[in-house]
SEFI-397316 format. One line per 5 residues: their letters; for each residue x, y, z of C-alpha. Coordinates in nm, 2 decimals, decimal comma, padded with zeros to 4 digits, always signed. Example, Ala and Ser with C-alpha at 12.3 -4.5 7.8 and 13.67 -1.06 7.14 Angstrom:
AS	+01,23:-00,45:+00,78  +01,37:-00,11:+00,71
END
This chain:
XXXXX	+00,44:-01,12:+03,04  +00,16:-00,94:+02,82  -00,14:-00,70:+02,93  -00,40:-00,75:+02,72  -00,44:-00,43:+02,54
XXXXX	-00,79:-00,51:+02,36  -00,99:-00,30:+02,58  -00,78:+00,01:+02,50  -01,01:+00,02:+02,10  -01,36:-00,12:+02,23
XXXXX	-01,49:+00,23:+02,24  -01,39:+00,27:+01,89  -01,47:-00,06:+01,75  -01,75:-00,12:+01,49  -01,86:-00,44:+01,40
XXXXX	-01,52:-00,54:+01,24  -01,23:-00,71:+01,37  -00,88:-00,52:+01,41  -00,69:-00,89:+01,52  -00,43:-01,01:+01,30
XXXXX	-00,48:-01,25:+01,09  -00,30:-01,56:+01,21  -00,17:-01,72:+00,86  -00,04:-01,37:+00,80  +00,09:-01,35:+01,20
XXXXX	+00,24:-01,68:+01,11  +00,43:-01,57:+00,84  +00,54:-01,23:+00,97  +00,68:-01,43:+01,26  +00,86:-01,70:+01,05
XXXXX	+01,00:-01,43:+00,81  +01,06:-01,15:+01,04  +01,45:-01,19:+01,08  +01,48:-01,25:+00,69  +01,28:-00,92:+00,61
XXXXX	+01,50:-00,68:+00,87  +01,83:-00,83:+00,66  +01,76:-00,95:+00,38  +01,57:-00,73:+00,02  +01,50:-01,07:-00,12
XXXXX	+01,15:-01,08:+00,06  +01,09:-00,72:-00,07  +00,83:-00,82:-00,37  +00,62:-01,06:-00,12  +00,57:-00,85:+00,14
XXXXX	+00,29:-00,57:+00,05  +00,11:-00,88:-00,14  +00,11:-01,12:+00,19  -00,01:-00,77:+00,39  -00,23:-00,72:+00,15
XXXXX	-00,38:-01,07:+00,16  -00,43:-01,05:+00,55  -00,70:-00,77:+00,44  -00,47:-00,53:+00,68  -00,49:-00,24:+00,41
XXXXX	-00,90:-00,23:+00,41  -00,90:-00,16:+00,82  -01,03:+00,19:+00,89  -01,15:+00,24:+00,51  -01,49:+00,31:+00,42
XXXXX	-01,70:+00,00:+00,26  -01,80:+00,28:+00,04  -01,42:+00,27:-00,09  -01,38:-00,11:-00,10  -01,27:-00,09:+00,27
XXXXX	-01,38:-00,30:+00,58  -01,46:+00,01:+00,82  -01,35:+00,13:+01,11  -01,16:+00,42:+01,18  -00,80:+00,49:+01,16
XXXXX	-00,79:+00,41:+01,51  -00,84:+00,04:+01,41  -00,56:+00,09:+01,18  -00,31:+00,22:+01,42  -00,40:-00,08:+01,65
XXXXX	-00,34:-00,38:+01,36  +00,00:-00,16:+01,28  +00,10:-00,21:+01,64  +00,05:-00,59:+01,58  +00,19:-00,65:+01,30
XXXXX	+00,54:-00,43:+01,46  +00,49:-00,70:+01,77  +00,61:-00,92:+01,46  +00,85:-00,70:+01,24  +00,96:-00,40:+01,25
XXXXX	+01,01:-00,36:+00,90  +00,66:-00,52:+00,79  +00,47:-00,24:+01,02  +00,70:+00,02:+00,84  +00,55:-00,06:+00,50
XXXXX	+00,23:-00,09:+00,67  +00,30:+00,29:+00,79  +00,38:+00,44:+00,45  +00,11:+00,21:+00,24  -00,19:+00,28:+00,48
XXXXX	-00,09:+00,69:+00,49  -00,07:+00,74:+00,14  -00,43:+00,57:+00,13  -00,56:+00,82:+00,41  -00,42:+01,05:+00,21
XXXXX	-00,66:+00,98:-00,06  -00,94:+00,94:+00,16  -00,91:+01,29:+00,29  -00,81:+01,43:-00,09  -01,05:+01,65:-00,28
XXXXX	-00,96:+01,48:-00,57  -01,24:+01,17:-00,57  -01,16:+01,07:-00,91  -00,78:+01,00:-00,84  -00,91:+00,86:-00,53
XXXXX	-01,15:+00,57:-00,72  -00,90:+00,53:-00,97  -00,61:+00,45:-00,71  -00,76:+00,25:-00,41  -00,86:-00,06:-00,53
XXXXX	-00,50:-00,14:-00,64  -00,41:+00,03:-00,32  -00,62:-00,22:-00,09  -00,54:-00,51:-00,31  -00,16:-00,46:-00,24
XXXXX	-00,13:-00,43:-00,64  +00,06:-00,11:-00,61  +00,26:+00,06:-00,35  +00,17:+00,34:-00,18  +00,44:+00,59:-00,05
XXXXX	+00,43:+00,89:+00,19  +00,67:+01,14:+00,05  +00,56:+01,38:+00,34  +00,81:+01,33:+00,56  +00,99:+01,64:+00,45
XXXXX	+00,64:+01,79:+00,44  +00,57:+01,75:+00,79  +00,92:+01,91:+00,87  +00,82:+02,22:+00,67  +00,49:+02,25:+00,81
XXXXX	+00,66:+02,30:+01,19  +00,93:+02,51:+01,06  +01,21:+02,28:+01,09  +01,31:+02,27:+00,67  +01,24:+02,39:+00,39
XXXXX	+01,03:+02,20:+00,09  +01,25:+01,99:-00,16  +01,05:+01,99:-00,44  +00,90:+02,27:-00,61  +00,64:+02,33:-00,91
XXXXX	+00,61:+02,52:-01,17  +00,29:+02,62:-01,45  +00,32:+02,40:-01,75  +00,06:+02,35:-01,94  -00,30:+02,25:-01,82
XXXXX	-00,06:+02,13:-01,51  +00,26:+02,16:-01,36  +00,63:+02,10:-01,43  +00,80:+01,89:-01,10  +01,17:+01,94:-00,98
XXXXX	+01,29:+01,79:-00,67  +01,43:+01,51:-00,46  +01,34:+01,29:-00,18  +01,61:+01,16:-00,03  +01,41:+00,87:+00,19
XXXXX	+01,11:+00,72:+00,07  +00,98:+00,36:+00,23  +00,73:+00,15:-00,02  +00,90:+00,23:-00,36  +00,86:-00,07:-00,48
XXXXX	+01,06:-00,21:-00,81  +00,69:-00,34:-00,93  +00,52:-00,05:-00,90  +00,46:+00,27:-00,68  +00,28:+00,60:-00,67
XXXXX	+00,45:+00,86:-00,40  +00,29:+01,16:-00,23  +00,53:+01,46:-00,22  +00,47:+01,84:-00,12  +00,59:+02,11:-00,35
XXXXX	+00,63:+02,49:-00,32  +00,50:+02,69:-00,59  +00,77:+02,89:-00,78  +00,69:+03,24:-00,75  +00,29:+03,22:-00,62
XXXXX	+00,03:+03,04:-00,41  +00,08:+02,81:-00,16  +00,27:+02,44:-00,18  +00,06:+02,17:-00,28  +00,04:+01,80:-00,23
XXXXX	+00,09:+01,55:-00,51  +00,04:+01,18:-00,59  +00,36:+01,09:-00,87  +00,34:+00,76:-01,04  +00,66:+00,57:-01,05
XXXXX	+00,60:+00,54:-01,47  +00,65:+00,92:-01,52  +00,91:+01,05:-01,72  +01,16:+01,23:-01,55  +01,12:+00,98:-01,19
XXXXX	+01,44:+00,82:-01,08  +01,45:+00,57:-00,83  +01,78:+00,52:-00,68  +01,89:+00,16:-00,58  +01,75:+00,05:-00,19
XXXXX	+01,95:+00,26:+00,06  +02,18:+00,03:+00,23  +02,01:+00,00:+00,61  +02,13:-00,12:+00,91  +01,79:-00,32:+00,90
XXXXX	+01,44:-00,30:+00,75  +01,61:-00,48:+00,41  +01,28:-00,57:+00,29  +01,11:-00,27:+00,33  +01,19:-00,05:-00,05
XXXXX	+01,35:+00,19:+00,12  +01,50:+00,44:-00,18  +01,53:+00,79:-00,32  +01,35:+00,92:-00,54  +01,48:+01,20:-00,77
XXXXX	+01,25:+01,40:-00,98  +01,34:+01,62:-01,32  +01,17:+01,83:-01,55  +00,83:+01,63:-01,46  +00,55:+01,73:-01,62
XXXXX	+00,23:+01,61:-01,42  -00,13:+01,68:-01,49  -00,39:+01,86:-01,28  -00,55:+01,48:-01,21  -00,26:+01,43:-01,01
XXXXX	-00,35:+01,70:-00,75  -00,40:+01,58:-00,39  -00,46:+01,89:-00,28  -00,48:+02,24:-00,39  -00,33:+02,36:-00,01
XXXXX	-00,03:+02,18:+00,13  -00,10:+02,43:+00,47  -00,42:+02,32:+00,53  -00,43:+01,99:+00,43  -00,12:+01,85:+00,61
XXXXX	-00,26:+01,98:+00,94  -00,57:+01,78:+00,91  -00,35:+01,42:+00,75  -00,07:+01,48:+01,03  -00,29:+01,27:+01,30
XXXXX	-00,29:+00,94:+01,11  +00,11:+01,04:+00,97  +00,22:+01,02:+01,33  -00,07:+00,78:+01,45  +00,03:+00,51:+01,26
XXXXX	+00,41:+00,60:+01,35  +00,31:+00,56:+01,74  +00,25:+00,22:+01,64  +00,60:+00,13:+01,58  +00,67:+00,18:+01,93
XXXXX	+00,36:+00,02:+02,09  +00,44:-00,28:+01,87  +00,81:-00,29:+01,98  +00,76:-00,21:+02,34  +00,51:-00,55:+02,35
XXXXX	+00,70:-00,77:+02,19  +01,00:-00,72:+02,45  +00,75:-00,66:+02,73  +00,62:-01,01:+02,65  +01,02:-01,17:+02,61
XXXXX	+01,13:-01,02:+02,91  +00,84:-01,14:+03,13  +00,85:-01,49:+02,96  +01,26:-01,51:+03,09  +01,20:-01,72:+03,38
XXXXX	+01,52:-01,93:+03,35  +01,65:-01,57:+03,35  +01,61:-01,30:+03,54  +01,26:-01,22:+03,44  +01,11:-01,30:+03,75
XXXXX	+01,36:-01,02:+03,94  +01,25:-00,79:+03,71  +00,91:-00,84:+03,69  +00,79:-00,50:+03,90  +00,98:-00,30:+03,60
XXXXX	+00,83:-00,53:+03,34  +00,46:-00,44:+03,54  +00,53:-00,05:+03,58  +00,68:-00,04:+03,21  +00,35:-00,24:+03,10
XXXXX	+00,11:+00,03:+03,28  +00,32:+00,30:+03,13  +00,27:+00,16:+02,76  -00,09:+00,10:+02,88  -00,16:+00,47:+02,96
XXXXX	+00,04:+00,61:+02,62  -00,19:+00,38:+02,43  -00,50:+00,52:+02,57  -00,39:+00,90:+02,50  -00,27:+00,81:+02,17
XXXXX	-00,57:+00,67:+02,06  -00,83:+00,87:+02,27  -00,61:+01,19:+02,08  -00,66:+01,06:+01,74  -01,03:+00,96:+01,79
XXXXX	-01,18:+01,25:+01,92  -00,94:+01,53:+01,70  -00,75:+01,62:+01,99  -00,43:+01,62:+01,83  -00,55:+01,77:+01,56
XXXXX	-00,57:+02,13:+01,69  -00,33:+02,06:+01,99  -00,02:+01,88:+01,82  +00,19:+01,96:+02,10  +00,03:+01,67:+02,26
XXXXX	+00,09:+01,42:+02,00  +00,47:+01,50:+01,97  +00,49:+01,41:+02,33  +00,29:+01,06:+02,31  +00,50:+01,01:+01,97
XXXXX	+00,84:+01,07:+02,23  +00,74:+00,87:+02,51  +00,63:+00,56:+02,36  +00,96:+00,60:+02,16  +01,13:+00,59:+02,48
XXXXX	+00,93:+00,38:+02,66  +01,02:+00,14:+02,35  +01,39:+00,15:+02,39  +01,35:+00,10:+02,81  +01,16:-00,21:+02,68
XXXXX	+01,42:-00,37:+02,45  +01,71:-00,30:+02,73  +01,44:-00,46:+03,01  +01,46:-00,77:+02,76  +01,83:-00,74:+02,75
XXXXX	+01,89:-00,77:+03,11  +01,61:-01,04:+03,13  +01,79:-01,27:+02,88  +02,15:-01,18:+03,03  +02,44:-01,30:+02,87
XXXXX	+02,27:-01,56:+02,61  +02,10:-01,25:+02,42  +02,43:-01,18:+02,32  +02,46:-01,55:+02,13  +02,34:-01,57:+01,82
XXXXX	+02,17:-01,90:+01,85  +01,99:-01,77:+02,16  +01,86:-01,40:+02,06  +01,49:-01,52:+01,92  +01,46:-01,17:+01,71
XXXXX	+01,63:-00,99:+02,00  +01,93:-00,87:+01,81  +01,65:-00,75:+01,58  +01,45:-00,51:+01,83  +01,79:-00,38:+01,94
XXXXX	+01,83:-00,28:+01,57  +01,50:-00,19:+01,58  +01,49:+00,04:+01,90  +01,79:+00,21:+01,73  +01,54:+00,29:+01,42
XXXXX	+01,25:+00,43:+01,60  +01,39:+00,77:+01,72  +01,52:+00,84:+01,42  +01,21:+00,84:+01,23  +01,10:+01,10:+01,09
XXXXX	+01,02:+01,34:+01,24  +01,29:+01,22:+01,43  +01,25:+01,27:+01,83  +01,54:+01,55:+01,83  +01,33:+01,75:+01,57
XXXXX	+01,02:+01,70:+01,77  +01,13:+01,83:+02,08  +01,29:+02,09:+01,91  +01,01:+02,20:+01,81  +00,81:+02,16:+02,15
XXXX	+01,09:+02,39:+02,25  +00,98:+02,68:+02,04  +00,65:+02,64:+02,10  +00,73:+02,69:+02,48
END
């Protein structure tokens, strides 16, 4: 059973299209069980993204984009999570480092980076995680800069960085300034001397998706590298598409167990098809503040509001995946007979702990209460 969410984005929609493409649909459906458990598809998959034209959605033409608004991005994410999980994850961290870029100061970096970017050539990575934490009080930076030269001198670690790829990566990080000014944001290439990338952390799931950490020593990176001179002002402004793009995960989940529940009918779908309705309008109404919050800048000056779509449609995602559980009954629990469910239950697990994670996001609507 599927609503047919297309009218949620009309009111945003230019003249391009934010539909999957199907070889690309095709593939991430063939593939998706391989890339939650396996690293072998690791190299493939931001190329075979890439050649869907996924990346360009929401980019200016100007930049070698297709248009749109990140709105249309945040939809196609949800698609390809209907798919897999860990596919939409690299989608997440590729397509914010690019908005990151398109909302940097730095133009030249910008030019010099994106058409790799779009082309799936190199990996983008959001570092900011930890960023994002600091910026609502919950920790403190883990990276910090120093004067050197005509730039800076880097020290730091992230401990969990998604789209590292072994072929090539460039990762955007937040650093404090030792003993002045304000942190600032930085793109890192994954060349520079003094970069370590550990091995891929060893995941329940998401195998495929280049999850490692990254440790950085005694880096010295030029002034070309700046994203931006103010990590305080900038990370309010890139914190919409960050946790946009994240809602995604959970729309994309939620439909894709929605749909398996309602389709049960040797099951017990049909009995449960009033919660598989009222779950459906639920999702339904999330999507529409999500994306009416993004479009118009809402949740740019309220954020309240988006940590509270981000925790519902995390929620709503998990009552989805147990919905699909019941419906299937016993047989979900045979392997021959789970059709990617065993998958969204591992993937259900994984959304809440994103981060920022749901605990740290309603500990912090706590203090702002």
């Amino acid at each position: 059973m599927r609503n047919d969410h297309a009218s949620l984005t009309d009111r945003y929609r230019g003249a391009m299209s934010t539909v999957l493409d199907p070889a690309l649909a095709a593939w991430l459906g063939a593939n998706a069980d391989a890339l939650d458990a396996d690293p072998a598809l690791a190299s493939s998959l931001l190329p075979r993204l890439a050649g869907g034209g996924i990346f360009r959605v929401g980019v200016p033409e100007a930049h070698g984009g297709a248009g749109g608004t990140i709105v249309d991005a945040i939809t196609l994410l949800a698609e390809v999570a209907e798919h897999s999980m860990t596919a939409a994850f690299v989608f997440w961290s590729h397509r914010t480092f690019i908005e990151y870029l398109l909302h940097s100061p730095n133009e030249a970096l910008a030019a010099r980076l994106l058409p790799d970017l779009l082309a799936g050539r190199l990996a983008g990575a959001t570092g900011l995680s930890n960023a994002m934490k600091y910026l609502s009080g919950i920790e403190q930076l883990q990276c910090e800069v120093r004067p050197q030269g005509t730039g800076v001198r880097l020290d730091g670690t992230l401990p969990w960085v998604t789209n590292v790829r072994q072929e090539g990566f460039v990762v955007a990080l937040a650093a404090a300034h030792v003993g002045r000014g304000r942190p600032a944001i930085f793109a890192v290439p994954h060349d520079i001397p003094g970069l370590v990338r550990t091995p891929d952390l060893d995941l329940v799931g998401l195998q495929a998706s280049s999850t490692a950490a990254i440790r950085l020593t005694a880096i010295d990176l030029a002034a070309e590298w700046e994203l931006h001179p103010d990590a305080e002002r900038f990370l309010p402004r890139a914190r919409p598409a960050f946790l946009g793009l994240q809602c995604g995960l959970s729309v994309g989940l939620a439909r894709a167990s929605l749909r398996a529940a309602g389709a049960c009918k040797d099951g017990h779908g049909h009995v449960l098809a009033p919660e598989i309705a009222a779950l459906t309008a639920a999702l339904d109404g999330h999507c529409r503040t999500l994306l009416d919050g993004v479009a118009d800048g809402t949740f740019a000056h309220q954020p309240a509001r988006h940590f509270k779509v981000r925790i519902a449609l995390a929620e709503l995602a998990s009552d989805a995946v147990q919905l699909e559980l019941q419906a299937r009954g016993g047989r979900a629990y045979l392997r021959e007979h789970t059709d990617g469910f065993a998958r969204r239950l591992r993937e259900a697990a994984f959304v809440p702990i994103v981060t920022p994670s749901l605990v740290q996001l309603k500990t912090q609507l706590a203090r702002l209460a």
